[in-house]
C-alpha positions as CSV (number, residue, x, y, z in Angstrom):
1,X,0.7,12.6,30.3
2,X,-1.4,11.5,27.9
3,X,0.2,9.5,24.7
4,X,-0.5,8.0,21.7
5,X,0.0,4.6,19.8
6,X,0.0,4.6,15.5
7,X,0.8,0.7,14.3
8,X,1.1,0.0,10.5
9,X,1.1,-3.8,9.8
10,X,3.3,-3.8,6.4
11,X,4.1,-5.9,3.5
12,X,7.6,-6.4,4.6
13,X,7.3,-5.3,8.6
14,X,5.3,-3.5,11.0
15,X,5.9,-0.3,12.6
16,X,4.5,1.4,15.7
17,X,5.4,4.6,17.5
18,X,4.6,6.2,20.5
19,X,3.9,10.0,20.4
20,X,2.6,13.1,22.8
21,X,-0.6,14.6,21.8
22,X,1.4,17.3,19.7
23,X,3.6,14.8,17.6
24,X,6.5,14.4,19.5
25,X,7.8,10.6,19.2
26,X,8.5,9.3,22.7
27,X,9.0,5.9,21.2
28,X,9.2,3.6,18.4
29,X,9.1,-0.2,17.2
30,X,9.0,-2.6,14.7
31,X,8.5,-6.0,14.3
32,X,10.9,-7.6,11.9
33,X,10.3,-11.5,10.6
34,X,12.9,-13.4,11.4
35,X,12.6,-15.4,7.8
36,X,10.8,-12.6,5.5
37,X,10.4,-15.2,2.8
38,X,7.4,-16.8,5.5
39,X,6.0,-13.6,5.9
40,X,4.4,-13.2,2.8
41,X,3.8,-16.2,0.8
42,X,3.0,-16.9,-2.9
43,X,1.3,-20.4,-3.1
44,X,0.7,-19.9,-6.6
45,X,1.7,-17.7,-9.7
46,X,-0.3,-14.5,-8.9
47,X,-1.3,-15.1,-5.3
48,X,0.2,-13.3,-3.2
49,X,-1.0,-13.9,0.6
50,X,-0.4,-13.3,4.5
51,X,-1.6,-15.3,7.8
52,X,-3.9,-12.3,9.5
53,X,-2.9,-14.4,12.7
54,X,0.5,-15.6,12.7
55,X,1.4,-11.9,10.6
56,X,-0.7,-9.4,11.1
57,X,-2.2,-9.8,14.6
58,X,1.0,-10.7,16.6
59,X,2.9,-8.2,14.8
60,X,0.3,-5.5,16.6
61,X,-0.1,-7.4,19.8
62,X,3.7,-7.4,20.1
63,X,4.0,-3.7,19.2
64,X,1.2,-2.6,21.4
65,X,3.5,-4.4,24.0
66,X,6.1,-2.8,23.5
67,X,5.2,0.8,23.2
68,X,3.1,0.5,26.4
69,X,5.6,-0.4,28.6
70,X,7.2,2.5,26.6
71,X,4.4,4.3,27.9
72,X,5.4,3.7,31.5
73,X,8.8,4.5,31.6
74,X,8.1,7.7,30.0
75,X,5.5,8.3,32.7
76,X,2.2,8.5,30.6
77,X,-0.9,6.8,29.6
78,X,-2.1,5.6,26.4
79,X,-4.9,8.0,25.3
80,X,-5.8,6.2,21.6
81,X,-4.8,3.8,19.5
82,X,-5.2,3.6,15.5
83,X,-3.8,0.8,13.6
84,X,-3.5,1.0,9.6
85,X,-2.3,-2.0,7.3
86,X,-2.1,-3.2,3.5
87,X,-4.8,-2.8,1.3
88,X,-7.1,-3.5,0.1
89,X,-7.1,-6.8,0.8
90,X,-9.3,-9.6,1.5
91,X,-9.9,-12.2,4.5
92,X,-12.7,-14.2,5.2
93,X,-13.9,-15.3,8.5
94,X,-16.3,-17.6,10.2
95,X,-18.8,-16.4,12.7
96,X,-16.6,-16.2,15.4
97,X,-14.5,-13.8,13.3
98,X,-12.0,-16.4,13.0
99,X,-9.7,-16.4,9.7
100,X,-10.6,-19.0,7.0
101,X,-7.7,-18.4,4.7
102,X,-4.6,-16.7,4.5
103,X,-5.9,-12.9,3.7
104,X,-5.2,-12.2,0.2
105,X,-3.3,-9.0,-0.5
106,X,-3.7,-6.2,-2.6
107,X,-3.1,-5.3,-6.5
108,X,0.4,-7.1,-6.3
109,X,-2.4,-10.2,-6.1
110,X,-3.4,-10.5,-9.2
111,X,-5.5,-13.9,-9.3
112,X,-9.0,-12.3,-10.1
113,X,-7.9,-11.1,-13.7
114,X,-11.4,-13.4,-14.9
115,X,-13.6,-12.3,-12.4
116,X,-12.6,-8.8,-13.4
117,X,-14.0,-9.7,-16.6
118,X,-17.0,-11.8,-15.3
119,X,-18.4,-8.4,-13.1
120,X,-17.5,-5.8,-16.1
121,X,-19.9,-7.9,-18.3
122,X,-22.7,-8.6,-15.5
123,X,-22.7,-5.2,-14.6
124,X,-21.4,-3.4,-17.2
125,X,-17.7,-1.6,-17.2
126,X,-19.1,1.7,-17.9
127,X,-21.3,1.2,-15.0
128,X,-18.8,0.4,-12.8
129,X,-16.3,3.4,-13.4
130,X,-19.2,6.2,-13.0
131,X,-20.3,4.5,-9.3
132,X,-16.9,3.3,-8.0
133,X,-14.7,6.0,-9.6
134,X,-12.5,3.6,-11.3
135,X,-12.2,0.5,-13.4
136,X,-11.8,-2.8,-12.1
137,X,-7.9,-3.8,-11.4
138,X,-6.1,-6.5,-9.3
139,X,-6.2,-3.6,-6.9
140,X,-9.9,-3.7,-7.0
141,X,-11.1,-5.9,-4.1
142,X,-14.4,-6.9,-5.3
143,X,-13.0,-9.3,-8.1
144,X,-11.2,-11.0,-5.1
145,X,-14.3,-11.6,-3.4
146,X,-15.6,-13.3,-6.0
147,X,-12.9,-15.5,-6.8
148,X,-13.5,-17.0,-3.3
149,X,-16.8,-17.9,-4.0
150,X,-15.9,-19.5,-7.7
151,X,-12.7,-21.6,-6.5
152,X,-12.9,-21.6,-2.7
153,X,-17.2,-22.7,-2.6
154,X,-16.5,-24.2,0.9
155,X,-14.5,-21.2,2.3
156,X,-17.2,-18.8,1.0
157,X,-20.2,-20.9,2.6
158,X,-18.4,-20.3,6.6
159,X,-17.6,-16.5,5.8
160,X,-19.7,-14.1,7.8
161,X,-16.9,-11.4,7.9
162,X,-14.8,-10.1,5.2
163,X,-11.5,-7.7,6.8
164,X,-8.6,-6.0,5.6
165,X,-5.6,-5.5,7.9
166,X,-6.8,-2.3,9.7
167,X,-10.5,-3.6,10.1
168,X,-9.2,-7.2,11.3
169,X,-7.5,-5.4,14.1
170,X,-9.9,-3.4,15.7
171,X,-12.4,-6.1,15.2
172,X,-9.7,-8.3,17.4
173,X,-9.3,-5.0,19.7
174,X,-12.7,-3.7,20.5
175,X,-15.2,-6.6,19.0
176,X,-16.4,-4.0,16.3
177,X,-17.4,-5.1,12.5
178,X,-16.4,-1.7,11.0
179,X,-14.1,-0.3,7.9
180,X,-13.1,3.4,7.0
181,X,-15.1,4.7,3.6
182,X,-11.5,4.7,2.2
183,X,-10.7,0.8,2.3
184,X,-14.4,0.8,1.3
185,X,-14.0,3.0,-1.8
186,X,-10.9,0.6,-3.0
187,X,-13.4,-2.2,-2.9
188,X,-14.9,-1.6,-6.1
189,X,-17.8,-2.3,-7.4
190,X,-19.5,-2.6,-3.7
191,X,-18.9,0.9,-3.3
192,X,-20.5,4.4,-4.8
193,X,-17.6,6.9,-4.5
194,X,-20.4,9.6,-5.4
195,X,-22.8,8.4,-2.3
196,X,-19.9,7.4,-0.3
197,X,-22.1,4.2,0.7
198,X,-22.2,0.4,-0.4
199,X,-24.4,-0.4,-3.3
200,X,-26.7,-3.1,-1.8
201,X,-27.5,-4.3,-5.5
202,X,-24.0,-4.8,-6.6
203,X,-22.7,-6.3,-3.0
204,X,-26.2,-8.9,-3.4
205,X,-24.2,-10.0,-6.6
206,X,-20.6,-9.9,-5.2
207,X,-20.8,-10.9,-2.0
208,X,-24.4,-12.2,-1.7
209,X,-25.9,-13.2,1.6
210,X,-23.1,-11.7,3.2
211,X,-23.2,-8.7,6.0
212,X,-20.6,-5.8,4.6
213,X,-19.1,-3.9,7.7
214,X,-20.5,-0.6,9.2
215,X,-18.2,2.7,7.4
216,X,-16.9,5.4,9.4
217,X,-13.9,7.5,9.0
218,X,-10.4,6.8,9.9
219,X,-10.5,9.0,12.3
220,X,-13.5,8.3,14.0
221,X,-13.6,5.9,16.6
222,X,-14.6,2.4,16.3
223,X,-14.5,0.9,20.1
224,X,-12.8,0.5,23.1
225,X,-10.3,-2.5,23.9
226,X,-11.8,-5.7,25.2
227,X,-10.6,-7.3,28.3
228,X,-9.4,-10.0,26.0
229,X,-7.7,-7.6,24.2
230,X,-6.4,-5.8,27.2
231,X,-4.7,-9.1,28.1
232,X,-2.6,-9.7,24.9
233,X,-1.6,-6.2,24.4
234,X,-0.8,-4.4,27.6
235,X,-3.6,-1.9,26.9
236,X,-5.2,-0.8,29.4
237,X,-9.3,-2.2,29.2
238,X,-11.2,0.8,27.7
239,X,-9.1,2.2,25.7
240,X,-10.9,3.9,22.4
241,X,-9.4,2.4,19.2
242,X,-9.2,4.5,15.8
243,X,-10.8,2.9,12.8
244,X,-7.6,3.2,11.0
245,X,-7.5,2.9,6.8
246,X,-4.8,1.7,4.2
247,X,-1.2,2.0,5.0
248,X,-0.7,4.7,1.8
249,X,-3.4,7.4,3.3
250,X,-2.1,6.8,6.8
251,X,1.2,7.8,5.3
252,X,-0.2,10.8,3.8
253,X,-1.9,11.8,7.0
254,X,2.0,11.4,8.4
255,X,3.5,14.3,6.5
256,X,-0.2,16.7,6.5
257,X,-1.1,16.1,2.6
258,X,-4.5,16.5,1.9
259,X,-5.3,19.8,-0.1
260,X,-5.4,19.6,-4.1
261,X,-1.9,20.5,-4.7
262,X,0.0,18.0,-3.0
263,X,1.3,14.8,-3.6
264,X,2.8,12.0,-1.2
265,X,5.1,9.6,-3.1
266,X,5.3,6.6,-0.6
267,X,8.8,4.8,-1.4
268,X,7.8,1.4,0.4
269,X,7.6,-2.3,-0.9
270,X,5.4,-0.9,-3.6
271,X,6.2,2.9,-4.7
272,X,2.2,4.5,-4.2
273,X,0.7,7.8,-5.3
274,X,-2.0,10.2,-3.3
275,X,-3.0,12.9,-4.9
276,X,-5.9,14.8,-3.0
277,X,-8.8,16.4,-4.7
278,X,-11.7,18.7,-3.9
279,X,-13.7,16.0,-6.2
280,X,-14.2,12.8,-7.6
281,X,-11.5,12.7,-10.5
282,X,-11.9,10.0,-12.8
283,X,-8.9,9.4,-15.1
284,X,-7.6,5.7,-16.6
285,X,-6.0,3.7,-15.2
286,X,-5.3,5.5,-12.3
287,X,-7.8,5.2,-9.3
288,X,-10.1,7.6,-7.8
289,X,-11.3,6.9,-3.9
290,X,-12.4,9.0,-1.0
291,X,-10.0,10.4,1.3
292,X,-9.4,10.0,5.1
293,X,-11.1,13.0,5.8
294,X,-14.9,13.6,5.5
295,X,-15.6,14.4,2.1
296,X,-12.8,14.3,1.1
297,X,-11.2,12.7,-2.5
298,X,-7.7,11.3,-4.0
299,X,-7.1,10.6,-7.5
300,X,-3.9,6.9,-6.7
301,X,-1.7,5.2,-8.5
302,X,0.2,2.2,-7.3
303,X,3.5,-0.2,-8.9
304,X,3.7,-3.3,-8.1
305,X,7.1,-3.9,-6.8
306,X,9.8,-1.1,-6.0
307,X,11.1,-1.4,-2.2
308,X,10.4,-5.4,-2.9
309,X,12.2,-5.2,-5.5
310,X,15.4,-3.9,-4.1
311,X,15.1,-6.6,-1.1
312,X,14.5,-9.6,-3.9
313,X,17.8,-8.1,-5.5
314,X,19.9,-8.0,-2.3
315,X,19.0,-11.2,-1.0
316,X,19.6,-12.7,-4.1
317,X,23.5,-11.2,-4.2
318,X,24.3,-11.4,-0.8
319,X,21.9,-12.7,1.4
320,X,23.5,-11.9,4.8
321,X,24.3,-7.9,4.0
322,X,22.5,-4.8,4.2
323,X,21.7,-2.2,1.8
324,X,24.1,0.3,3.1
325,X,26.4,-1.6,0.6
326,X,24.4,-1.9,-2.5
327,X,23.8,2.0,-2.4
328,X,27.0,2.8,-1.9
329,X,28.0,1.1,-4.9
330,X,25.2,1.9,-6.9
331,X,26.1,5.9,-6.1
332,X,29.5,5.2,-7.6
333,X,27.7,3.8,-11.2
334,X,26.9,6.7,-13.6
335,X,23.6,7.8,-14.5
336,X,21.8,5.2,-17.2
337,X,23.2,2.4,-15.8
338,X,26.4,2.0,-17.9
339,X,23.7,0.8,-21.0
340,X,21.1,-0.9,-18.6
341,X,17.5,-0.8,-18.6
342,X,15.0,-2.6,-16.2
343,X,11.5,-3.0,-16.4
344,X,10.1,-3.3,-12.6
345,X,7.3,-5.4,-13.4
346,X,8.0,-8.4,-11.5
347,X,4.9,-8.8,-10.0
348,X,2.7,-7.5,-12.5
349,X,2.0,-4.1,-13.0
350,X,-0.3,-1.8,-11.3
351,X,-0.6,1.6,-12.7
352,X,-0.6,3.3,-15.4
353,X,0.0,-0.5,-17.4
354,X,-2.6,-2.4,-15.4
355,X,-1.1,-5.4,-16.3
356,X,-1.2,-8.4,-14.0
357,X,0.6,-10.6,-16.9
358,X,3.3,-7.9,-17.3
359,X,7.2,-9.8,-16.5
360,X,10.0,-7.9,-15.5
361,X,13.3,-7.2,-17.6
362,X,17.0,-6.3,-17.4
363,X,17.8,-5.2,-20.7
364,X,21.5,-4.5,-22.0
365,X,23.4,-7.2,-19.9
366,X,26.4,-7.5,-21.0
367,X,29.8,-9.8,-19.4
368,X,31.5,-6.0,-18.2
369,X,28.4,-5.6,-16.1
370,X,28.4,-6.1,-12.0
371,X,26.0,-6.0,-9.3
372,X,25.9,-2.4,-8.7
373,X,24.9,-1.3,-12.4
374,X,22.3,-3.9,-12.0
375,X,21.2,-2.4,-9.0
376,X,21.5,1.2,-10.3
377,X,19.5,0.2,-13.3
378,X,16.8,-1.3,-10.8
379,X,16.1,2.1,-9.3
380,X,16.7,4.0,-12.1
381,X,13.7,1.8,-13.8
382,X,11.3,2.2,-10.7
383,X,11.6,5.6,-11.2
384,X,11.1,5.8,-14.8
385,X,8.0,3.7,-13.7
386,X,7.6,6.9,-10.5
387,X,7.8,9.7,-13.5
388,X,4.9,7.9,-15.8
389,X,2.7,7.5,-13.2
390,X,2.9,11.4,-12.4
391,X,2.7,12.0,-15.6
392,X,-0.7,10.4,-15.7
393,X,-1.3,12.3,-12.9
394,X,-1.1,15.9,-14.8
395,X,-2.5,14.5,-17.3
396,X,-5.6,14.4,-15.5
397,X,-6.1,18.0,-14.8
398,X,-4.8,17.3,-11.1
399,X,-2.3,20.1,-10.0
400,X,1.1,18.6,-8.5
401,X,3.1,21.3,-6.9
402,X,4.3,20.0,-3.4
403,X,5.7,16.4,-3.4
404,X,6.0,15.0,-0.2
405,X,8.0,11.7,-0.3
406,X,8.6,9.2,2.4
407,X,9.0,5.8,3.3
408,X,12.0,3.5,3.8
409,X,13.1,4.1,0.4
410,X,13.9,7.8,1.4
411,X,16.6,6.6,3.8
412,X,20.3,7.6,2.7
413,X,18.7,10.1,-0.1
414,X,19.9,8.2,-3.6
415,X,16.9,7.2,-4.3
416,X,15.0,10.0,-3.6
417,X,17.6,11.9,-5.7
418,X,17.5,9.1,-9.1
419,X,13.8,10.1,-9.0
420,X,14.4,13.6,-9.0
421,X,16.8,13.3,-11.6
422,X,14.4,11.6,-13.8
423,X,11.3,13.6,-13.3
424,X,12.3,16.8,-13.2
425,X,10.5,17.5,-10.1
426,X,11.9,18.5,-6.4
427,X,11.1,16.4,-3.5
428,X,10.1,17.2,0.2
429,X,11.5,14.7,2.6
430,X,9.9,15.3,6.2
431,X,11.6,15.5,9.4
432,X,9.8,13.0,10.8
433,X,9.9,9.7,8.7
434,X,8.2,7.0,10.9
435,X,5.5,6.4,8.5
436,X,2.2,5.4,8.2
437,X,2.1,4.7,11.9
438,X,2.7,8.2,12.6
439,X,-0.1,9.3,10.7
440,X,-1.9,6.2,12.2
441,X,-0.8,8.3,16.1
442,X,-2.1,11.5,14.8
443,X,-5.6,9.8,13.6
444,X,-5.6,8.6,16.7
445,X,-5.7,11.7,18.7
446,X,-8.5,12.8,15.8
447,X,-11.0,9.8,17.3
448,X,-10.5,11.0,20.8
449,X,-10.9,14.7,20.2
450,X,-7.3,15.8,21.6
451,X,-5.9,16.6,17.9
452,X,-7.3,18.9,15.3
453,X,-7.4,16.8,12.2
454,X,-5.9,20.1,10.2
455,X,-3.5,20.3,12.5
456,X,-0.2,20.2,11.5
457,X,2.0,17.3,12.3
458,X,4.9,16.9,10.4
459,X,7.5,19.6,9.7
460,X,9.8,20.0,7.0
461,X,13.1,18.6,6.7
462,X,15.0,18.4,3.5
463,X,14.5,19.2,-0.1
464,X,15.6,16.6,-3.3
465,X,16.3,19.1,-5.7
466,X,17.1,17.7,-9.7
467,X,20.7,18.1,-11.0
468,X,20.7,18.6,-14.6
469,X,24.1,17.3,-15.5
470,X,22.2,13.9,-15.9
471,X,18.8,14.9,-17.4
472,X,20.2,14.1,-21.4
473,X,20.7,10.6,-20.5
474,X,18.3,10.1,-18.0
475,X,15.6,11.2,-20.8
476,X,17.0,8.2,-22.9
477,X,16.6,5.7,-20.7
478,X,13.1,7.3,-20.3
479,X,12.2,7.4,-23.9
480,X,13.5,3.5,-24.1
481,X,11.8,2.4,-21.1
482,X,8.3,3.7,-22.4
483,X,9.2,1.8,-25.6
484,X,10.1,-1.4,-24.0
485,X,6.6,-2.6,-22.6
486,X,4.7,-2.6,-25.5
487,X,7.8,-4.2,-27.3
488,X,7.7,-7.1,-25.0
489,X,4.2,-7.4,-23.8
490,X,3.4,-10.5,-25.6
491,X,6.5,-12.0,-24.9
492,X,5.7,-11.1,-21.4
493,X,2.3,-12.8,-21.5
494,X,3.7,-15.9,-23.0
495,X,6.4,-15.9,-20.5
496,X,3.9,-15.9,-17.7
497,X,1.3,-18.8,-18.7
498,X,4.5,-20.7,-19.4
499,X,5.3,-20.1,-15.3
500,X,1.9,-20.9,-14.4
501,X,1.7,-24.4,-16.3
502,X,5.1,-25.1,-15.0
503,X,3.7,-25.2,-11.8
504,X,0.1,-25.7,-12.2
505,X,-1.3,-22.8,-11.8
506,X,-3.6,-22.1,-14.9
507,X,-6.7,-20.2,-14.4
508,X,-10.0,-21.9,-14.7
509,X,-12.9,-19.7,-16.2
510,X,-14.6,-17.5,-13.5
């Protein structure tokens, strides 16, 4: 029998799972930090960083592991592997392919915000949005790129490869210098959404003298495992390796959207947004890449902390309990929080603000309020945050009539039901809710020909519809929430150089 591995290396964890070539799980893993806080390390106000080694690669050594002595018990073979990750993110290595740095993460790293500025007046801001679809952002990974070479000189003279998560494992699997034209699109402005190709002039001013991977598609394949590889993992020598892409697409390939029409809603560390399109559409501040499937587009949107957010909440009021607790309270809590408002910008925000010196609030505190109308109002704000972004969304002539949501913040349905509440809309929760490394199995299957890649591989399961007993106040909170940002944004901005010189951390000029 013939079986297939899907691993997503996550902010918080990393998942794998082991299915059949149709989509049935035979197995599933995860590897869980023992101290989370070491996982994913902030050395400095707006840096946001993980070890690719000590993170990233033993988290899918260990899971490859795992699922193939899966494999053997359930009496198969592992046909493909495709691994997915955060992104986009940025890791320099020496020629070896050895790590220089801790790999710096996504748009919740938001340390480029003056080399941003630096590339949108050498190359012009207009310029940059007509060939890479989008403005420049802390999502944006170009900008990072070129804060290495400003602040980290030496680092930048060794680097001969730059990786994300998904790229850095194949590379460590199969030997092969490759990235998918999605990861590629989200490094902006290297790449010409439009062409679907680096720009050579642009990369000579980015990342000069530097070799930029080959592109292929997620689902194409990339290699076959190395014998060194063969011997960390369990794999067997030979097997073909997916290219892989970003964690969010992977998890939009999970539950089959990718026509215009749908939408996945990703309720993770960070809440993300996929909307597919037929073509490039370009609407501020939300971002416009290719898609996981040839010729394909998606118009994204990103916030900064959501699922994070909740875990930063619970281990700060009771570090040793679950969430089961916290949601059972927080069900109990009327809709609008009993009077409280957060703002869920506590790492910055990503879209539709695009604010890396945004702060986060709690409005309305007063000595009658506990822990669970805190907690309420904290997902009661991420989905005020969840209902602006779609609105952005529509705004931009992008149809929305399916939303698919998944993700660990799906589990127990409150959540999923608070956003329903607040937007309006109804939500499809799929049967199967592995994840990104479920759509990671089914890409694999794509790069070895065995699965169709319009095949469909997630079924139905449940439907979030909104209850209208608690749209009046609901819209409230709404209305005061999209009042509260540009209230406070200075305030905010003063707030945060006052954290960096407490600490050090000033920018210098790029």
């Amino acid at each position: 029998m013939d079986l297939l591995i899907g691993i997503d290396v996550g902010t918080g964890s990393s998942k794998g799972v082991l299915t059949t070539l149709e989509g049935a799980v035979v197995a599933r893993a995860e590897a869980v930090p023992a101290r989370a806080s070491e996982r994913t390390v902030m050395p400095a106000p707006g840096h946001v960083e993980q070890d690719a080694d000590a993170v990233w690669w033993d988290d899918v050594r260990g899971l490859l592991r795992e699922l193939t002595v899966a494999a053997g018990r359930a009496g198969g073979s592992v046909a493909g592997v495709c691994v997915s990750g955060i992104g986009p993110t940025v890791l320099p290595a020496d020629a070896a392919g050895r790590p220089l740095r801790p790999a710096i993460l996504y748009g919740v790293d938001t340390r480029a915000v003056d080399e941003i500025a630096w590339l949108e007046k050498e190359l012009g801001a207009e310029a940059i949005v007509a060939t890479g679809g989008s403005a420049l952002s802390t999502q944006s990974a170009g900008p990072k790129v070129r804060w290495l070479q400003t602040h980290e000189p030496d680092v930048w003279e060794r680097t001969r490869y730059l990786f994300m998560a998904n790229s850095y494992a194949v590379f460590r699997l199969t030997g092969a210098y490759v990235l998918d034209h999605h990861s590629a699109s989200q490094s902006s402005p290297l790449y010409d959404v439009g062409a679907r190709a680096w720009v050579p002039e642009w990369a000579a001013v980015v990342a000069p003298g530097l070799e930029l991977p080959e592109l292929r598609w997620p689902g194409d394949l990339a290699g076959h495992v190395t014998p060194a590889a063969a011997a960390e993992t369990g794999l067997a020598v030979g097997t073909p390796v997916a290219v892989g892409t970003v964690d969010a697409w992977a998890e939009a390939e999970s539950v089959d959207v990718a026509s215009p029409g749908e939408l996945m809603l990703m309720y993770g560390s960070t809440a993300f947004f996929v909307a597919p399109t037929a073509a490039p559409v370009r609407h501020a501040p939300l971002w416009t890449t290719v898609g996981v499937r040839p010729g394909a587009y998606s118009l994204a949107g990103g916030m900064a902390s959501t699922g994070s957010l909740t875990g930063w909440f619970r281990h700060l009021t009771d570090p040793a309990g679950g969430f089961a607790e916290l949601f059972a309270e927080a069900a109990a809590v009327p809709a609008g929080s009993r009077g409280l408002l957060t703002l869920p910008y506590f790492l910055g925000e990503r879209t539709p603000v695009s604010d890396p010196e945004a702060r986060g609030a709690i409005l309305g505190l007063t000595l009658r309020h506990g822990r669970a109308d805190v907690f309420r109002s904290i997902l009661e704000g991420v989905a005020y945050g969840i209902r602006q972004n779609l609105e952005f969304i529509a705004a931009s002539g992008t149809p929305v009539e399916l939303i698919v949501a998944i993700g660990g913040g799906t589990t127990g349905d409150l959540w999923t039901q608070i956003v329903s509440d607040v937007t309006g809309l109804a939500q499809q929760v799929p049967r199967e809710r592995s994840g990104a490394c479920y759509g990671d199995a089914k890409l694999a299957g794509v790069a070895i020909g065995a699965v169709d890649p319009n095949q469909r591989w997630n079924a139905p399961g449940i439907t979030i519809t909104p209850r209208e007993s608690d749209a009046d106040v609901l819209s409230t909170g709404y209305r005061l929430y999209r009042e509260l940002y540009p209230a406070t944004a200075m305030i905010q901005h003063g707030l945060a150089e006052l954290e960096r010189s407490a600490v050090g951390g000033a920018r210098r000029p790029a």
